[in-house]
N, C-alpha and C positions, 0 to 999 in steps of 0.2 A: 615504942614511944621514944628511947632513945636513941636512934636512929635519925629521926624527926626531929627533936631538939638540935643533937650534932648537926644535921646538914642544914637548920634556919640558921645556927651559929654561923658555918664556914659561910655558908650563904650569906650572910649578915657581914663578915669580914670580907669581902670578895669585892662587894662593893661600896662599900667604904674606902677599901683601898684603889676601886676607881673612879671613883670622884674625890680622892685626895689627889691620885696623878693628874687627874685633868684638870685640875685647880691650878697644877703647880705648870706646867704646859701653858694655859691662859695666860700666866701675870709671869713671863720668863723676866729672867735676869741676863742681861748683854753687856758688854765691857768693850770699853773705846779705852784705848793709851795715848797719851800724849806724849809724844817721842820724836825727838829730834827734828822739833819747830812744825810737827806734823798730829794730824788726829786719824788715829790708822784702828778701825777702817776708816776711811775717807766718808764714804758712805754706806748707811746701816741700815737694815730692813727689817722691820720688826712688827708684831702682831699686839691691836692695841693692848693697854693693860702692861704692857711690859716696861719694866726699869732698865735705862740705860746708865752705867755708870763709867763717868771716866777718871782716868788714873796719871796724875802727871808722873809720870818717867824720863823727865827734864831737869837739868841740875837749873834750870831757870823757872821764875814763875809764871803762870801761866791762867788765863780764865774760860769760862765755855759760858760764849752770851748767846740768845736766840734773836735772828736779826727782825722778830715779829716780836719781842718783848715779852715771852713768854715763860724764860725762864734764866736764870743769870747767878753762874755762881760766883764766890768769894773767890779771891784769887787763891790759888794754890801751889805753895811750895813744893817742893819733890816730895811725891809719895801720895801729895793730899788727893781727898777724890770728893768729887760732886756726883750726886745721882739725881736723876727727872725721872717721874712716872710718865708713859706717852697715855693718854687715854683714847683722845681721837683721832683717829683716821686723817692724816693727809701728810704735808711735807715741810717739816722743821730744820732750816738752816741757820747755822751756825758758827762762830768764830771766838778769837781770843782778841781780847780787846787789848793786853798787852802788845800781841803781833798780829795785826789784822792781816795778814797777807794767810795766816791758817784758815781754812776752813774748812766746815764738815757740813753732813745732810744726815736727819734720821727720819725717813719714811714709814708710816706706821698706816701698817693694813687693816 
């Protein structure tokens, strides 16, 4: 009988722990820099559910707008960072509204 208990136990922990990783695999976390008047990567590819965040690494300030109005952050001083969840599927482009001449793409599958 304990035997039986032990292995519902491991059994029982076995998976739980995966369907914690595949939770965490689903809703990833991704990182854009904004770095020397640039959003690198350029463009990002990403599975929906996932948070992109970006990171000005610019001694100037900087914003991340969606040019479908989707999503728009506060400007950000060096360091600051904005994050979007993608939910749906398709192709979100992007720029800084202080230097429009940057822009970025996050494709979400």
């Amino acid at each position: 009988m304990k035997k039986i208990v032990a292995y519902i136990a491991v059994s029982a922990l076995t998976i739980f722990a995966a369907v914690s990783l595949a939770g965490e695999s689903d809703g990833s976390s991704r990182q854009v820099a904004i770095d020397g008047f640039k959003f690198a990567p350029q463009i990002l590819t990403v599975k929906a559910g996932s948070t992109v965040t970006w990171t000005n690494k610019d001694d100037v300030p900087h914003t991340v707008v969606s040019t479908a109005h989707r999503f728009r952050s506060s400007v950000l001083d060096t360091d600051g960072k904005f994050s979007f969840t993608f939910h749906d599927p398709g192709t979100y482009e992007y720029f800084c509204s202080v230097h429009p001449h940057m822009t970025g793409k996050v494709i979400v599958q």
